[in-house]
C-alpha positions in Angstrom: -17.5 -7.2 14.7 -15.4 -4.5 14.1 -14.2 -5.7 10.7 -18.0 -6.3 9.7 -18.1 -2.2 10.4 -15.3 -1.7 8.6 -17.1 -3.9 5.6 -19.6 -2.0 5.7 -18.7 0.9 5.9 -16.3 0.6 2.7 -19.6 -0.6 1.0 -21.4 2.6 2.0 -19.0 4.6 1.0 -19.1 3.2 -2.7 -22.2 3.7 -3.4 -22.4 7.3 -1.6 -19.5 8.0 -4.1 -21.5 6.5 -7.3 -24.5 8.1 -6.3 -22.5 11.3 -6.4 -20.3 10.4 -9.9 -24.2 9.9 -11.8 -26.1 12.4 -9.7 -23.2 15.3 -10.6 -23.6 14.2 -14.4 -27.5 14.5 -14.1 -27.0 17.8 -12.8 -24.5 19.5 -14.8 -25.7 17.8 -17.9 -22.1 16.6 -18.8 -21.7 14.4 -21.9 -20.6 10.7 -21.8 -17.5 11.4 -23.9 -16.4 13.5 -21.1 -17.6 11.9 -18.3 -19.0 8.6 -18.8 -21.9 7.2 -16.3 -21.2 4.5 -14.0 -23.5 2.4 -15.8 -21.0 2.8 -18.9 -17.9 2.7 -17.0 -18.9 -0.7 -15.9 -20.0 -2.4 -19.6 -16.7 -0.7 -20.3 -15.5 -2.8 -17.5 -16.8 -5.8 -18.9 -16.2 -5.2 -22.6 -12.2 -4.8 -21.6 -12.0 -7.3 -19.1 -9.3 -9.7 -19.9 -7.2 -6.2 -20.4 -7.5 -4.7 -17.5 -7.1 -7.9 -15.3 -3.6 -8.4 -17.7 -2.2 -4.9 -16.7 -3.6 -5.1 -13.0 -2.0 -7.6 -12.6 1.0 -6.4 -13.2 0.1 -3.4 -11.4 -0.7 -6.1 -7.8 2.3 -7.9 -8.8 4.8 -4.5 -8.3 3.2 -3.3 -5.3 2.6 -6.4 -3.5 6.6 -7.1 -4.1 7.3 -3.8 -3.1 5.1 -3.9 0.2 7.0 -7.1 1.1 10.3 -5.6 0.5 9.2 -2.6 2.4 8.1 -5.0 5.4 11.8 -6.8 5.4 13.3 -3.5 4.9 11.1 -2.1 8.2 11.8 -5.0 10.3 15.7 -5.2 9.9 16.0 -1.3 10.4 13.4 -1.6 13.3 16.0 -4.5 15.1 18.6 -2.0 14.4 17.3 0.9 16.4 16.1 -1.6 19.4 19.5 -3.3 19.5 21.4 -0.1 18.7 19.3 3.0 20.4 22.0 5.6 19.1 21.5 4.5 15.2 17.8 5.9 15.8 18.6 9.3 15.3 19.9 8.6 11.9 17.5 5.6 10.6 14.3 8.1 11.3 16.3 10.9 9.8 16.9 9.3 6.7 13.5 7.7 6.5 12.1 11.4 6.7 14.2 12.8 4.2 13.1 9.9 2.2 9.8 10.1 2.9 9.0 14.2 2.1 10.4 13.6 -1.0 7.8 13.6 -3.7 7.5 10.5 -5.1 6.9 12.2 -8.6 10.4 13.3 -8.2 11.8 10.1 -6.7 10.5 7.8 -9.7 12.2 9.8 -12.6 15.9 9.0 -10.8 15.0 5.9 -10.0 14.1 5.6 -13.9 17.7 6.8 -14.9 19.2 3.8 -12.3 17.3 1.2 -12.3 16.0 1.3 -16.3 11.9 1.2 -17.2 10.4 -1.7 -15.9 9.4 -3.9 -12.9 12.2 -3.2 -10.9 11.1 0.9 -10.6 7.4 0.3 -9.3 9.0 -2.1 -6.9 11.2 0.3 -5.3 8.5 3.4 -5.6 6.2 1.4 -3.4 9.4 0.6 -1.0 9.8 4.9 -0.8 6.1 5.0 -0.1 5.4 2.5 2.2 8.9 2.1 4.4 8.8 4.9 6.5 5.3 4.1 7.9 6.1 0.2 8.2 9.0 1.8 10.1 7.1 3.7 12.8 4.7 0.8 13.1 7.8 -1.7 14.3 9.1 0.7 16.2 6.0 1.0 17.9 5.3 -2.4 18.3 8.7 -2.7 20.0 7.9 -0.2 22.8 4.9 -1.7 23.5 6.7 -4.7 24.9 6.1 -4.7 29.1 9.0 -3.1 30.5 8.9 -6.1 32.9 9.5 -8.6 30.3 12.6 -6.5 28.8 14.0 -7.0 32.4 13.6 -9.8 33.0 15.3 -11.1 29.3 18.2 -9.1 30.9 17.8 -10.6 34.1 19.1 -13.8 32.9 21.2 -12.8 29.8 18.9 -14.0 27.5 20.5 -13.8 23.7 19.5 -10.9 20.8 18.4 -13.2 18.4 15.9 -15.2 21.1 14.9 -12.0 22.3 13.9 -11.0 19.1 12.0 -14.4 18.4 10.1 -14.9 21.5 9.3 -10.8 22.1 10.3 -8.2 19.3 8.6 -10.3 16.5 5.4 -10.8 18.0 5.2 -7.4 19.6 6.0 -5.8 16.0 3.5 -8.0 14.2 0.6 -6.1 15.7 2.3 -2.5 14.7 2.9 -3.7 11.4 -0.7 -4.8 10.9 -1.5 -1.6 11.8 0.6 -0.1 9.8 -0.2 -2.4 6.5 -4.2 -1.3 6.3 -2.7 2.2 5.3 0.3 1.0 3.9 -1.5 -1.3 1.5 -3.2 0.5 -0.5 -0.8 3.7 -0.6 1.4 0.4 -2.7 -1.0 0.6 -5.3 -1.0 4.1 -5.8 3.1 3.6 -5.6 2.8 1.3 -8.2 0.6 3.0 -10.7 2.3 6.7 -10.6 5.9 4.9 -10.9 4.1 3.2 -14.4 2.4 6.5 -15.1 5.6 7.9 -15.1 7.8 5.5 -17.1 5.5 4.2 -19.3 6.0 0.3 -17.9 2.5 -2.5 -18.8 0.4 -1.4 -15.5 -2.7 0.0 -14.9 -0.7 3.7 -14.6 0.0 2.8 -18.6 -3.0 1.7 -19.2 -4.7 5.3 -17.6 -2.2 7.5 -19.8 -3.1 5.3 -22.8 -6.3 5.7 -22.7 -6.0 9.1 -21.8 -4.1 10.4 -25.0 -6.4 8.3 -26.9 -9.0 9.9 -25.7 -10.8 7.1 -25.2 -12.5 8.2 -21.3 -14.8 5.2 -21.2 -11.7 2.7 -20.9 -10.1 5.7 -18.5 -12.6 5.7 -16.1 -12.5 1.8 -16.2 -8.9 1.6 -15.6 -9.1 3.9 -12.5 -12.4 1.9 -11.5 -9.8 -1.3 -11.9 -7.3 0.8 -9.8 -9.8 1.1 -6.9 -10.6 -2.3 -6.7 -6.8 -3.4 -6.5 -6.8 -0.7 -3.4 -9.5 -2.0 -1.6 -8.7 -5.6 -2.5 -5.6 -5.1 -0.8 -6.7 -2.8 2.1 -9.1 -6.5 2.5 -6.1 -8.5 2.8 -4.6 -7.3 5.1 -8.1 -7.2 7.5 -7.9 -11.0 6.7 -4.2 -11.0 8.1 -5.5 -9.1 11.0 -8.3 -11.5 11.8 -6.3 -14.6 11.7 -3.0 -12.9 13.8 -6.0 -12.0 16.5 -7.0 -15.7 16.3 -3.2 -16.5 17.1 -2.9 -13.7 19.6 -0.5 -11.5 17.5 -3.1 -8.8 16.6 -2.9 -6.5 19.4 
């Protein structure tokens, strides 16, 4: 039930906003080659598709890698600070630090190390997304009964079966949690690190399109781009709804 709300709400949402996108065009009487109408964004849409779908995909590709690697990355630092309390202090430091830093400045040095290409959206989306993933574990971990922690130590029971038969079930409800924002922020991870260096996304694709002036195929591209966001933000829901069928969902 509450997904359905959730479903809906989205939907609402999407049309309140293209009410607003024709309805603000009606009213200031703005041209279609500077604001197109939804009606033409969408031919557009159509017109282009086999383009758009060929650089969103590369676009899902780089963030869903770099959600994934963000989730390892989360988990393993999150095991860390449970097994070692006194390395928290510096893991959330460092996550901060890394965090606060604009990822419009991150994604130019991460241009000059790692080259233009894949490998740059990939680790934009890690920057993005880690620190929140992080939180999430960590939360999940603390959520364990304190009665259950006891009684692992009570008989001696060993890290890595600790971490099977508690942590990782405890943590998969934070990082579910933590995914439905997390998702989506990936996208946007993924198209300002092509935005910036120019690699085949839907980022390119926007700054194309831009230069060329051509704003019908802009205002598809960043339709294409919300799609991708909400396509993954539905995902992860579907993730949710089948860890609650298997009692991991919190």
């Amino acid at each position: 039930m509450k997904r359905s709300r959730n479903t809906f709400s989205i939907i609402v949402v999407l049309i309140l906003l293209v009410g607003v996108w024709q309805g603000y065009i009606w009213w200031k009487h703005i041209p279609p080659y500077v604001l197109p109408t939804p009606a033409r964004t969408l031919q557009e849409v159509r017109d282009n598709f086999w383009l758009l779908l060929r650089y969103a995909k590369v676009t899902a590709e780089g963030a869903a890698l770099g959600l994934a690697a963000s989730v390892v990355l989360a988990m393993a630092l999150g095991l860390v600070i449970h097994r070692w309390p006194l390395a928290q202090h510096v893991v959330l430091t460092w996550a901060v630090v890394v965090r606060t830093v604009p990822i419009v400045g991150i994604a130019p040095i991460v241009t000059l190390i790692t080259g233009r290409g894949f490998l740059t959206s990939v680790l934009c989306v890690v920057v993005i997304t880690v620190f929140s993933l992080l939180l999430s574990v960590v939360q999940g971990f603390e959520a364990v009964p304190p009665e259950i922690a006891e009684l692992g130590a009570l008989y001696a029971t060993p890290f890595h079966r600790r971490v099977r038969i508690t942590l990782l079930p405890a943590a998969m409800a934070g990082l579910l949690h933590g995914l439905r924002v997390t998702a989506p922020l990936a996208v946007l991870g993924a198209l300002l690190a092509e935005f910036l260096d120019g690699f085949k996304g839907i980022g390119r694709l926007m700054v194309v399109s831009q230069a060329n002036q051509e704003v019908e195929l802009l205002m598809a591209a960043c339709m294409t781009a919300v799609v991708l966001s909400l396509l993954s933000f539905a995902l992860v829901e579907v993730a949710g709804a089948l860890a609650d069928r298997r009692g991991y969902g919190g």
